[in-house]
Backbone bond lengths (Angstrom), bond angles and torsions (degrees), N, CA, C in turn:
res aa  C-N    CA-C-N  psi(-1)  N-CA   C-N-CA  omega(-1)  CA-C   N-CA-C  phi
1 X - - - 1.460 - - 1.528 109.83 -
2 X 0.923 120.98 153.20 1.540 163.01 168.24 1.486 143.26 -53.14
3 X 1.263 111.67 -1.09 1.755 119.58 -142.44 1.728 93.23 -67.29
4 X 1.622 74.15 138.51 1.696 109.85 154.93 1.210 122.57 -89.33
5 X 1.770 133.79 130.58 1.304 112.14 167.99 1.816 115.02 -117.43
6 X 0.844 126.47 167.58 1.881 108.24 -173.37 1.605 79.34 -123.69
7 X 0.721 119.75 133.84 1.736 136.46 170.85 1.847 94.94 -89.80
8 X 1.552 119.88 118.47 1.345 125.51 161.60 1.744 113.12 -86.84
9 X 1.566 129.03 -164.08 1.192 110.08 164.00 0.985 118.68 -54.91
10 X 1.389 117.60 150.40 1.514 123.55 -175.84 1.286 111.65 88.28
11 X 0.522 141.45 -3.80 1.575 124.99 -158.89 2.072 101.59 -148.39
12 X 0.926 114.42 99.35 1.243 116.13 -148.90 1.662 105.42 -138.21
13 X 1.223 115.29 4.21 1.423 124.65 178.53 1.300 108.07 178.91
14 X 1.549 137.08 -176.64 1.496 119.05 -158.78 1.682 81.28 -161.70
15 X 1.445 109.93 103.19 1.578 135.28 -176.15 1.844 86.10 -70.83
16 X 1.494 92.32 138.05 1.889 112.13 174.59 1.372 106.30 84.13
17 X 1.418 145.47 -6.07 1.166 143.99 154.71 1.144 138.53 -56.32
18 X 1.700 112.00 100.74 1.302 123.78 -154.76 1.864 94.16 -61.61
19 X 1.206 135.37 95.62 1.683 122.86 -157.99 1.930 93.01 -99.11
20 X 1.823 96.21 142.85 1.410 103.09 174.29 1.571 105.84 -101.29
21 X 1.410 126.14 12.05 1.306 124.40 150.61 1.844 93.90 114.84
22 X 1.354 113.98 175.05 1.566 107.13 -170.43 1.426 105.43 -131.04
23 X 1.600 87.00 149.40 1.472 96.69 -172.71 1.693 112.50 -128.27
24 X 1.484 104.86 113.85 1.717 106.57 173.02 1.280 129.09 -65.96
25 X 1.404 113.12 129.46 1.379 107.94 -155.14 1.289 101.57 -130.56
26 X 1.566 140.31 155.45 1.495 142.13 147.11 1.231 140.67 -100.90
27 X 1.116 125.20 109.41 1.419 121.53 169.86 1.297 151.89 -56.64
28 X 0.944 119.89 160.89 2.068 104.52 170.53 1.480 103.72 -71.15
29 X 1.036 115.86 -6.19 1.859 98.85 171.67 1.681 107.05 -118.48
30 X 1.380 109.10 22.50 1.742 114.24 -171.50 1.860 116.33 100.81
31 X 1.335 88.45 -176.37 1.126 91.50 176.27 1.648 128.30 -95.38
32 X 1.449 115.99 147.76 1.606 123.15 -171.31 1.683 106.02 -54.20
33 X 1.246 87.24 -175.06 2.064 95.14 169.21 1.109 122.71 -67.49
34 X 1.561 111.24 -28.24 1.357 113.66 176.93 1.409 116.20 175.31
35 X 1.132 128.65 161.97 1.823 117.42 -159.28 1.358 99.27 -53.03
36 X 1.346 122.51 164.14 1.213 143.57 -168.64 2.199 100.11 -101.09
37 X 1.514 103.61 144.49 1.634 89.26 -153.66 1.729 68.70 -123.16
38 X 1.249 107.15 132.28 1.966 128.28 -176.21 1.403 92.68 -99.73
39 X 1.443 119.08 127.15 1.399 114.79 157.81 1.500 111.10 -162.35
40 X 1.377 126.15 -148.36 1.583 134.73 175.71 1.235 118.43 -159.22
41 X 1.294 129.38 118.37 1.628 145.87 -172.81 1.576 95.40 -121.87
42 X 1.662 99.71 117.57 1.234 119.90 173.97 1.459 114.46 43.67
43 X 1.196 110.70 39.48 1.655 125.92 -176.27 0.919 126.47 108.48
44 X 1.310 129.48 -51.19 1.112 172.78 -175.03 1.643 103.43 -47.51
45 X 1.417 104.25 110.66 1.857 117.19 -174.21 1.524 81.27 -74.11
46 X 1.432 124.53 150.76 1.294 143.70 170.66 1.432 110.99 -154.71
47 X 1.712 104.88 153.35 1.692 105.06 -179.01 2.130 88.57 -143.70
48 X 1.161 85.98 108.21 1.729 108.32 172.86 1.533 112.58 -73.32
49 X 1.426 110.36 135.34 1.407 94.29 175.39 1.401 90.08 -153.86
50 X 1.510 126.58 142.07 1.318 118.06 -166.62 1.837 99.61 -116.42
51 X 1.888 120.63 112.83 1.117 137.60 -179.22 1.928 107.02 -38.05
52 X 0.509 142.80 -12.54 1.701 145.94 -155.10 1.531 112.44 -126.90
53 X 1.537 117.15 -32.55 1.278 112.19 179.04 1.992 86.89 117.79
54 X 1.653 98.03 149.44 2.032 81.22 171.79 1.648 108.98 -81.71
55 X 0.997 127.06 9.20 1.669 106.14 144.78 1.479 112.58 -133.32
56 X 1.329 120.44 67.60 0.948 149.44 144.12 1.986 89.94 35.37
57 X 1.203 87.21 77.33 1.912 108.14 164.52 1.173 118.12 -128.96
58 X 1.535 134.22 7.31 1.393 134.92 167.86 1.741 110.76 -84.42
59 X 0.836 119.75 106.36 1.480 115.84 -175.17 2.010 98.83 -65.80
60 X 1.241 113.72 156.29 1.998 105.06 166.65 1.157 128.89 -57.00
61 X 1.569 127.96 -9.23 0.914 120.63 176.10 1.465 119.55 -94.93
62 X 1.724 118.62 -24.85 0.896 124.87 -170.62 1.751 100.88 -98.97
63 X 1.435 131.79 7.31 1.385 135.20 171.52 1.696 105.52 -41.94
64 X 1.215 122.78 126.32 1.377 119.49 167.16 1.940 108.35 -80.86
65 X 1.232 104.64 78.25 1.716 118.59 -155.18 1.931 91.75 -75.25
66 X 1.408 127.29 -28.58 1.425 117.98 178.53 1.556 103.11 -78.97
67 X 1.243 120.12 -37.53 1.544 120.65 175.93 1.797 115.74 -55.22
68 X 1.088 106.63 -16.43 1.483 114.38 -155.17 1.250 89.87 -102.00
69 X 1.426 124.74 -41.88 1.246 113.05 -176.72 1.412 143.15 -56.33
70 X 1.883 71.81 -67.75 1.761 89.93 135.59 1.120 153.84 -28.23
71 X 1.518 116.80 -38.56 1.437 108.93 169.00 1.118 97.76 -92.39
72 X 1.245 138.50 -34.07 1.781 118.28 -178.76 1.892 103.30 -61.53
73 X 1.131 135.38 -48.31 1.076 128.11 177.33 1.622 118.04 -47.83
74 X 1.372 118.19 -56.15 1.391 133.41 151.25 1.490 126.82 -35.16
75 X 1.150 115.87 -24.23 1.953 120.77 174.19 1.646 89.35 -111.98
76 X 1.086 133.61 24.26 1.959 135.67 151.58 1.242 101.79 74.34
77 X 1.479 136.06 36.55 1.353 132.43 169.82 1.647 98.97 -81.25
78 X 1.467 113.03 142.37 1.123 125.64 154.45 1.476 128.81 -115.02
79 X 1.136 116.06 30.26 1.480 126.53 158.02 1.191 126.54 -161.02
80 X 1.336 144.23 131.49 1.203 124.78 164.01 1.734 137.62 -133.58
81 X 1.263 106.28 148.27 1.771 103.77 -164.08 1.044 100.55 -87.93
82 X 1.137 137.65 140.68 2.057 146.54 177.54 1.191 85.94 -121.32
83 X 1.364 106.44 135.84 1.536 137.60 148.02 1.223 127.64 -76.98
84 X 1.480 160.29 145.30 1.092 173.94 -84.04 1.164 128.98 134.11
85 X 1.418 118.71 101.04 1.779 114.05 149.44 1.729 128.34 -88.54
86 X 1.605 93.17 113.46 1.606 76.75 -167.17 1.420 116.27 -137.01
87 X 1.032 138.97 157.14 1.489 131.71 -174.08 1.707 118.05 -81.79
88 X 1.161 116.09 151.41 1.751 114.98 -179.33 1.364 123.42 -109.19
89 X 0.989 102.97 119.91 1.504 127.93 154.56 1.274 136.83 -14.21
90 X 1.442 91.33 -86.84 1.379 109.29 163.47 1.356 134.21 -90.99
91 X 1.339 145.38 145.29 1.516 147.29 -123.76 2.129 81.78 -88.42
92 X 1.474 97.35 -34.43 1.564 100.50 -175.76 1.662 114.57 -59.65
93 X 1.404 106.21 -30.09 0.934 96.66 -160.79 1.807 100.97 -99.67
94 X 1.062 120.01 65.75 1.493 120.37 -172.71 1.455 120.64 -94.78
95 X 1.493 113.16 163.30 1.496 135.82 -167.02 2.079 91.31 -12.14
96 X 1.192 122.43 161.39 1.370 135.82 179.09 1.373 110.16 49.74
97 X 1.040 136.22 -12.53 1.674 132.38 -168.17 1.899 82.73 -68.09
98 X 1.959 75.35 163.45 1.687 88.56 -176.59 1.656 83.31 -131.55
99 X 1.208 117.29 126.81 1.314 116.99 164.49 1.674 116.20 -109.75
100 X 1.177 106.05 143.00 1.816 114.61 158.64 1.201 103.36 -114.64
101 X 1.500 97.13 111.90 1.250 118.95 175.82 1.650 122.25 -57.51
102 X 1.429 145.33 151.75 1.379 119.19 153.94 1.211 95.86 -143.96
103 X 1.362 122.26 38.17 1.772 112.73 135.16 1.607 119.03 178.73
104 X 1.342 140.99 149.65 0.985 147.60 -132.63 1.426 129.75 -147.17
105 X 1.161 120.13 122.11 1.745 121.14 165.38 1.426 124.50 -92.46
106 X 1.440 94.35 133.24 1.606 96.14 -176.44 1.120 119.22 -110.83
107 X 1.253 141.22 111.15 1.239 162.07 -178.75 1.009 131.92 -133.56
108 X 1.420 103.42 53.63 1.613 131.89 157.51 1.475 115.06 -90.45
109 X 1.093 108.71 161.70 1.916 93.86 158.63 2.017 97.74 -166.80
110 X 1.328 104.56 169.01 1.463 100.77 -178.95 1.857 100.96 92.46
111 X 1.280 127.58 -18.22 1.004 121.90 -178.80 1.530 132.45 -94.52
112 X 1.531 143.42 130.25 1.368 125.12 172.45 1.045 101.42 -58.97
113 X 1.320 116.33 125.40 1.265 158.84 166.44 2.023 129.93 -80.60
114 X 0.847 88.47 -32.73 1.757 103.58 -154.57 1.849 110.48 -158.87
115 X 1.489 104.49 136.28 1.505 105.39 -171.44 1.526 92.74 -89.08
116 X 1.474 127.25 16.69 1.617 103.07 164.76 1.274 102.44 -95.83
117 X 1.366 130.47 115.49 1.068 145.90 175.97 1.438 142.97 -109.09
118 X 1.617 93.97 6.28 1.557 122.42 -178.29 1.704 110.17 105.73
119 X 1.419 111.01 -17.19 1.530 110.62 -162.71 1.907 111.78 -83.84
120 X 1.911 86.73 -18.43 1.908 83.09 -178.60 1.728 100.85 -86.88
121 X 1.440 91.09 178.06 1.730 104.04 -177.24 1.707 90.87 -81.02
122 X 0.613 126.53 -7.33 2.050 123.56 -178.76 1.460 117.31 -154.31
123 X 1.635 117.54 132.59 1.741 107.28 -174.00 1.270 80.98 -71.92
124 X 1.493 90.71 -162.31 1.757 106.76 -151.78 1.599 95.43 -134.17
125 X 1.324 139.29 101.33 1.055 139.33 -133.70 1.882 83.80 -135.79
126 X 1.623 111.71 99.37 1.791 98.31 179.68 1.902 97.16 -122.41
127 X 1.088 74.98 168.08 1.694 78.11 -176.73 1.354 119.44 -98.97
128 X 1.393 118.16 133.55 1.404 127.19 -158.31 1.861 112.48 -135.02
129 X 1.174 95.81 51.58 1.799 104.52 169.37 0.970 125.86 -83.55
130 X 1.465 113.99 -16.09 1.431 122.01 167.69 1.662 103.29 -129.93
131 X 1.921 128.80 84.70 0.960 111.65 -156.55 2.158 109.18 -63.89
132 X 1.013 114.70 -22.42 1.450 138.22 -166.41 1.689 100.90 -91.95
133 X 1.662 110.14 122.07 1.576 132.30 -168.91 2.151 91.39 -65.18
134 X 1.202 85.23 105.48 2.008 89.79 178.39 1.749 108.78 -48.57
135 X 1.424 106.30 -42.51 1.133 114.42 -154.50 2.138 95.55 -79.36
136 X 1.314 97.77 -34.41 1.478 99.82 176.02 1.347 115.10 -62.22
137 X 1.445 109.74 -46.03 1.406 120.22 178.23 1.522 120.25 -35.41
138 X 1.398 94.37 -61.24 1.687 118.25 -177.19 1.553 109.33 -55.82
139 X 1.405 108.70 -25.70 1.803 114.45 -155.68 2.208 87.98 -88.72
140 X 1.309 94.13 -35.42 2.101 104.63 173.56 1.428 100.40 -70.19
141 X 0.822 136.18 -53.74 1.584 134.45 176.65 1.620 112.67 -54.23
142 X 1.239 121.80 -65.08 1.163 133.16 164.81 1.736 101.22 -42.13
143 X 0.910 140.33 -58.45 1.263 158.38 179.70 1.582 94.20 -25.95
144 X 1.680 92.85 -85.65 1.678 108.50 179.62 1.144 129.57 -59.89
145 X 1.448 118.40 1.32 1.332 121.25 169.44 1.421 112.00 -87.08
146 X 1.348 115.19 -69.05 1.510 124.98 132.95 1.899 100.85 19.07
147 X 1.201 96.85 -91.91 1.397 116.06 -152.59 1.992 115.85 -65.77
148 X 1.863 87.22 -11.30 1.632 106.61 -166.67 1.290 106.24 69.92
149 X 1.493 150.48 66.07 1.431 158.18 -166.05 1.050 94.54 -126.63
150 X 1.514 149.46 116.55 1.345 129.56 144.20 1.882 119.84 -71.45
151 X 0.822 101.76 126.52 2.082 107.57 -166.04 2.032 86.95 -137.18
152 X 1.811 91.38 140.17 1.196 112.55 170.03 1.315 99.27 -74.09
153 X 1.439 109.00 119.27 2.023 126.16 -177.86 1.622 104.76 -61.96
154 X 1.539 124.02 -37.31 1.216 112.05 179.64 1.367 110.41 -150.13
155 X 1.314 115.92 173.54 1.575 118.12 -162.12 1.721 104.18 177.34
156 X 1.269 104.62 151.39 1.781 101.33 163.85 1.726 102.82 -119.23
157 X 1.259 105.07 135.29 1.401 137.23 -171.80 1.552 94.07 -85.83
158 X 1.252 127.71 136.35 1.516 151.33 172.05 1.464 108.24 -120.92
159 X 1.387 105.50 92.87 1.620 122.42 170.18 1.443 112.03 -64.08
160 X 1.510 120.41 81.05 1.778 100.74 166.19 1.341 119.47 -104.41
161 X 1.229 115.29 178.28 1.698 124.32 -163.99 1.556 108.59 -54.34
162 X 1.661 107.23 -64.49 1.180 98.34 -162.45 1.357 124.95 80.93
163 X 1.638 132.82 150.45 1.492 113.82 15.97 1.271 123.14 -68.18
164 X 1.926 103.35 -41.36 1.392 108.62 -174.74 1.772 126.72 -36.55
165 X 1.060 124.95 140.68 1.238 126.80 157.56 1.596 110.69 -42.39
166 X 1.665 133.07 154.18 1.286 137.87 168.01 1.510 125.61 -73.18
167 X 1.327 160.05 122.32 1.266 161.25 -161.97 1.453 94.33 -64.89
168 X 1.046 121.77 160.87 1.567 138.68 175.79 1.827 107.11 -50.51
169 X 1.958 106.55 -48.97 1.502 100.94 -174.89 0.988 101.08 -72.67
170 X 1.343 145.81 -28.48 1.519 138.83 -141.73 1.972 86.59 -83.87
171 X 1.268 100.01 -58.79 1.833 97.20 -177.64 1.877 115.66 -51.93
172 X 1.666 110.30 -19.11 1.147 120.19 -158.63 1.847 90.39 -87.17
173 X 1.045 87.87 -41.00 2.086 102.00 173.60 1.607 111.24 -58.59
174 X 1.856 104.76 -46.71 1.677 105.05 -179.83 1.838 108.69 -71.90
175 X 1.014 100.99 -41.33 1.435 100.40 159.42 1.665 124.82 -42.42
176 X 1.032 115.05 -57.59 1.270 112.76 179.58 1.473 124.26 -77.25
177 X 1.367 116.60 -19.31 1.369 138.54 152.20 1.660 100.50 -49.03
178 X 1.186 120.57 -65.70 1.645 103.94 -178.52 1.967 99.88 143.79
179 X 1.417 96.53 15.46 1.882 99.44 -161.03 1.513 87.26 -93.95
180 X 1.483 94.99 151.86 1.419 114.27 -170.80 2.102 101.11 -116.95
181 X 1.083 113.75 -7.06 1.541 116.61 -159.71 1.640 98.63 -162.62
182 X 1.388 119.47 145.78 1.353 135.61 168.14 0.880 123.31 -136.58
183 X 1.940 121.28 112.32 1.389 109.48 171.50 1.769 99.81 -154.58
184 X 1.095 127.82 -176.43 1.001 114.69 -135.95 1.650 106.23 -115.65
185 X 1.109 95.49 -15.86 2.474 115.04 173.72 0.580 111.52 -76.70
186 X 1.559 143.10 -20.82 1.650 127.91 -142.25 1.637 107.59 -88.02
187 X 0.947 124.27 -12.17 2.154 148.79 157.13 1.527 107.44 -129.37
188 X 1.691 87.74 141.48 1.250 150.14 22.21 1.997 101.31 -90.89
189 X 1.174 112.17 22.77 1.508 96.74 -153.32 1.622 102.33 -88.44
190 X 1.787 122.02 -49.03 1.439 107.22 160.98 0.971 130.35 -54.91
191 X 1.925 137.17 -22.09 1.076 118.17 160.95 2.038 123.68 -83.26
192 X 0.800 99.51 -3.41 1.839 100.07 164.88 1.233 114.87 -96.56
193 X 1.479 122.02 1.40 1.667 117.44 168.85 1.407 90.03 -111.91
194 X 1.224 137.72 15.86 1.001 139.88 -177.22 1.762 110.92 -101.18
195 X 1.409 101.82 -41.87 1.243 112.41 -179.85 1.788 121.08 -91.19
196 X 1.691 108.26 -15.35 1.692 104.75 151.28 1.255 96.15 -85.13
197 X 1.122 165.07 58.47 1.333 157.89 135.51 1.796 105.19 48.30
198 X 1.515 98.31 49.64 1.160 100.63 158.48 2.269 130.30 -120.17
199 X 1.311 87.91 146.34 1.731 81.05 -165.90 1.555 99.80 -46.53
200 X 1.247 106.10 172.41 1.590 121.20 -173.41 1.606 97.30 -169.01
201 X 1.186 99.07 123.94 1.612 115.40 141.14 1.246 128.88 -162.74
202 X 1.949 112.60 176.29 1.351 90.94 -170.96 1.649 115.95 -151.43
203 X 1.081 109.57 134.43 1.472 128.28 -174.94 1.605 114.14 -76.46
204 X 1.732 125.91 123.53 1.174 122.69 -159.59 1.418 117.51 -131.94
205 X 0.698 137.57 82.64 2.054 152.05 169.94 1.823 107.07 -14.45
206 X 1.037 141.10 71.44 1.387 121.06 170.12 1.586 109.10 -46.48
207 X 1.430 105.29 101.17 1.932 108.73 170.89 1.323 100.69 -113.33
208 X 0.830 134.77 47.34 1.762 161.55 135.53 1.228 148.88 113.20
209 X 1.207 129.12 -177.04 1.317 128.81 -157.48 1.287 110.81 -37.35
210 X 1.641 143.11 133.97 1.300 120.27 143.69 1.779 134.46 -46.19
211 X 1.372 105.84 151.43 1.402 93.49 162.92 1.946 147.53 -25.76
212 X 1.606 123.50 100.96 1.106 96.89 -167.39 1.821 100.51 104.71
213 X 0.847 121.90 -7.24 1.699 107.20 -165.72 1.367 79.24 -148.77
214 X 1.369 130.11 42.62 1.781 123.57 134.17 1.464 97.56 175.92
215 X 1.409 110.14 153.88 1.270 143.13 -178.84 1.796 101.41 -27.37
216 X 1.614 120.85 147.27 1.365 90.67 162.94 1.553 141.04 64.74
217 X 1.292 98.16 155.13 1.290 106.16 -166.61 1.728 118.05 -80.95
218 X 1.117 129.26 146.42 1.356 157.52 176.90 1.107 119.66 -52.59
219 X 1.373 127.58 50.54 1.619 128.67 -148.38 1.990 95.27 -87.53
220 X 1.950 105.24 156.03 1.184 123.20 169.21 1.466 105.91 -52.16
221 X 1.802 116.19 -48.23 1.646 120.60 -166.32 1.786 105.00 -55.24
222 X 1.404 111.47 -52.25 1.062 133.93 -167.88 1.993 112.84 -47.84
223 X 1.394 101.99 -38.72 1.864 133.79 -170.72 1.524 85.13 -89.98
224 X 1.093 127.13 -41.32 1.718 113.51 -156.44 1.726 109.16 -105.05
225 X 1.268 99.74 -9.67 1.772 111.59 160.25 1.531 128.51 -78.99
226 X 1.324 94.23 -32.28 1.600 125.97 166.59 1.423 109.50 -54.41
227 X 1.578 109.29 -64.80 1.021 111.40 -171.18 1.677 132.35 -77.69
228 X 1.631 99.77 -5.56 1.218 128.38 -169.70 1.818 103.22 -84.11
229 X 1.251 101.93 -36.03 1.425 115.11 -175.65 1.623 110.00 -98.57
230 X 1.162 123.33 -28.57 1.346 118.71 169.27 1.561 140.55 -101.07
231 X 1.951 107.19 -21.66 1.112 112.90 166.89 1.514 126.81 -57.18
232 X 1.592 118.80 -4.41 1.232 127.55 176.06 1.401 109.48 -76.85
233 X 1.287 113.46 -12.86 1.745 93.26 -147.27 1.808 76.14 -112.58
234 X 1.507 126.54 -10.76 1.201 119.03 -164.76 1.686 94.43 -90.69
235 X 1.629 132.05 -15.90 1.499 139.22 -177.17 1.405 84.89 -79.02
236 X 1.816 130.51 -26.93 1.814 114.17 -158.94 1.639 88.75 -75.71
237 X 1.349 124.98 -12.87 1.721 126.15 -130.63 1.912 81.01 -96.45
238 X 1.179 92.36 -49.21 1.919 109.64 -163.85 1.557 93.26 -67.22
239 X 1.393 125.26 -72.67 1.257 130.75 -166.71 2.031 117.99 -39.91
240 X 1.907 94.14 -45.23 1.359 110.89 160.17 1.948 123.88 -40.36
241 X 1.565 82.86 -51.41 1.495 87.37 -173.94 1.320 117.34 -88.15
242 X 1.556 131.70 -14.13 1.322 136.34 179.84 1.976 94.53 -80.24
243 X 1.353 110.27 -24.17 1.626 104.25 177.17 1.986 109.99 -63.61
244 X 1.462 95.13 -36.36 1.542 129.32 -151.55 2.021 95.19 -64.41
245 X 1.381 103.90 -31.39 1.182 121.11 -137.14 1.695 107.98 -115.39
246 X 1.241 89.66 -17.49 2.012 102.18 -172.28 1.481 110.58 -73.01
């Protein structure tokens, strides 16, 4: 196997990767975030690609998310793990939690979404009841057990636009919707790895409270301490599962 990984904030290169060096590539829908980095962790063929750009200047809305896919589909990956920084919901799911998500609201809009774009002879209509690869899921879990990680086993992911942070009602609305996590990548990207029929899932950093569910304001220091202290244990999660997987 093949693995793809999408680097979210934080996560911007993948420490222990035997790397065969990177190659910029273009797509039929443009070019990715940033060259694609070829290497092998614990055997394991891998193709790194970091969601943001490598210094993280793509805001989520402006991610070229069909380009990205694309080139991971295009260098022969058949699965891939996305990373996530995202805020919580629920009181459970607080600052450091690692959730695996297994299902999701999307509430983005304005974004390409989908490679049917008018140009094939038929849209492309796939089924998405479980947007997250079950069998991948299980192989991240297994992973973190493996690794001794405790990670919330399931959760629903709330795709919003972004950049801005969410107002207190808007989280009070995702709440009542049934969302356990908020961040702002998680679509169009499971449904376009959805439609090359490649696995997808995705691993998520609680870097803090949502709106409304703690004291105070939502500071950058606050997200980047978070991530300073937890994006490590989410590289033990990947490294686990690229062993899991060889």
């Amino acid at each position: 196997m093949k693995l793809g990984i999408i680097g979210g904030s934080g996560l911007y290169a993948l420490p222990g990767i035997e790397s065969q060096g990177q190659r910029q590539v273009m797509t039929a829908w443009g070019a990715p975030s940033a060259p694609l980095t070829l290497g092998r962790l614990h055997g394991l063929d891998l193709v790194f690609l970091p969601r943001h750009g490598a210094n993280h200047h793509l805001p989520p809305h402006q991610v070229n998310y069909r380009a990205n896919i694309a080139a991971l589909a295009d260098a022969g990956v058949q699965a891939i793990v996305a990373t996530a920084a995202v805020g919580g919901i629920e009181y459970a799911a607080g600052t450091g939690t690692i959730v695996i998500p297994d299902q999701l609201i999307d509430y983005t809009y304005g974004r390409e979404h989908t490679y049917s774009d008018g140009t094939q002879a038929h849209p492309l209509h796939v089924d998405f009841t479980e947007p997250y690869s079950p069998s991948l899921r299980a192989a991240l879990l297994a992973a973190a057990d493996d690794a001794g990680i405790a990670v919330r086993r399931r959760g629903v992911y709330a795709a919003t636009q972004g950049p801005r942070l969410e107002t207190a009602a808007e989280i009070d609305r995702l709440e009542r919707d049934g969302c356990t996590i908020v961040g702002m990548t998680g679509m169009p990207e499971a449904g376009l790895a959805r439609e090359l029929g490649l696995d997808y899932a995705n691993i998520s950093l609680v870097v803090n409270a949502a709106a409304g569910r703690a004291t105070g304001e939502i500071t950058m220091a606050e997200i980047e301490a978070a991530l300073a202290e937890g994006m490590g244990r989410v590289r033990t999660i990947i490294a686990a599962l690229c062993a899991r997987l060889v």
